[in-house]
Phi, psi and omega in degrees: 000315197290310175315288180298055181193309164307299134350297190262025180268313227277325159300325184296300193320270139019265163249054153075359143002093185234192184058040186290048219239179200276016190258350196234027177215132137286141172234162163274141146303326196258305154309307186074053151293138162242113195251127176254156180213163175055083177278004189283011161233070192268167187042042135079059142311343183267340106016299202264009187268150177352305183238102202297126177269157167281355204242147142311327159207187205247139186212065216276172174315305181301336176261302173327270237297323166326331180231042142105185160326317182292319172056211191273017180299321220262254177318327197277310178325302180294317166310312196285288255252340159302317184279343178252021158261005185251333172318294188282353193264001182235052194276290199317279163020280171286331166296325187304282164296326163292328150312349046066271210251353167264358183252000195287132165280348168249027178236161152231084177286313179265127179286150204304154186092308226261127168299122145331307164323294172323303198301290188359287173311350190262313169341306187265028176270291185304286148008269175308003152129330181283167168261097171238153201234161165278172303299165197279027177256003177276322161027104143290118180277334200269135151350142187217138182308169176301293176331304157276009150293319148275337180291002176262296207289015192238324100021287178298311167287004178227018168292130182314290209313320197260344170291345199263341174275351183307159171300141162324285177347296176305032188009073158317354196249014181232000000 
């Protein structure tokens, strides 16, 4: 559980991965695997909804307490920042398909009107090492170690302020 949730926090991030609600995170049973479904608000489309979300992935109290005494200090810390060192060392790549899938005519992932580029580029910011948040004047512009790249976006996804802010729905309190 702890690995795979650290993994798809860091993928999620990463490109942008919004519409995290408990209906669209899975778990295995026999695993205790965290399986994510429904990718159609990818590059940080979620950004754009009525009620904008805010946490960079979804890490709500109820999933800390899931992963034990350590809570997310231990294993999950050391999986994200293993998984965004394999993330920045396969950057092109991993652009390669996300350029991919924002030019595809049969998703919308980017909305008509909107730059393709624009999302892209934040994506491959988050590659180097910045942070970026909602709204973009909260930015970290300067590069940041893996480490201290997660621990901000990690910072982030367990804030009251910004979990208080969420769509009712996205149940932050689960």
């Amino acid at each position: 559980y702890v690995r795979t949730t650290a993994a798809w926090s860091m993928v999620g991030y990463v490109v942008g991965l919004g519409d995290r609600h408990t209906e669209n995170i899975l778990f295995d049973s026999t695993s205790g695997a965290c399986v994510h479904v429904d990718f159609a608000c990818m590059f940080n489309k979620g950004e754009t909804l009525k009620i904008a979300e805010r946490v960079p992935f979804r890490l709500t109290h109820n999933m800390v307490d899931a992963m034990g005494v350590s809570g997310y200090g231990g294993g999950y810390e050391r999986t994200c920042c293993n998984t965004m060192r394999v993330l920045r060392a396969n950057r092109d790549a991993l652009m390669n398909v996300l350029e991919t899938c924002v030019h595809d005519p049969l998703t919308e992932f980017v909305r008509k009107g909107e730059d393709a580029k624009d999302r892209l580029h934040r994506c491959e910011r988050r590659l180097h090492g910045e942070v970026t948040r909602f709204p973009h004047d909260r930015d970290i512009r300067q590069v940041l170690s893996v480490e201290g790249q997660v621990e901000s976006v990690i910072a982030e996804a367990v804030s009251p302020k910004n979990l208080h802010q969420m769509y009712r729905w996205w149940m932050a309190w689960y």
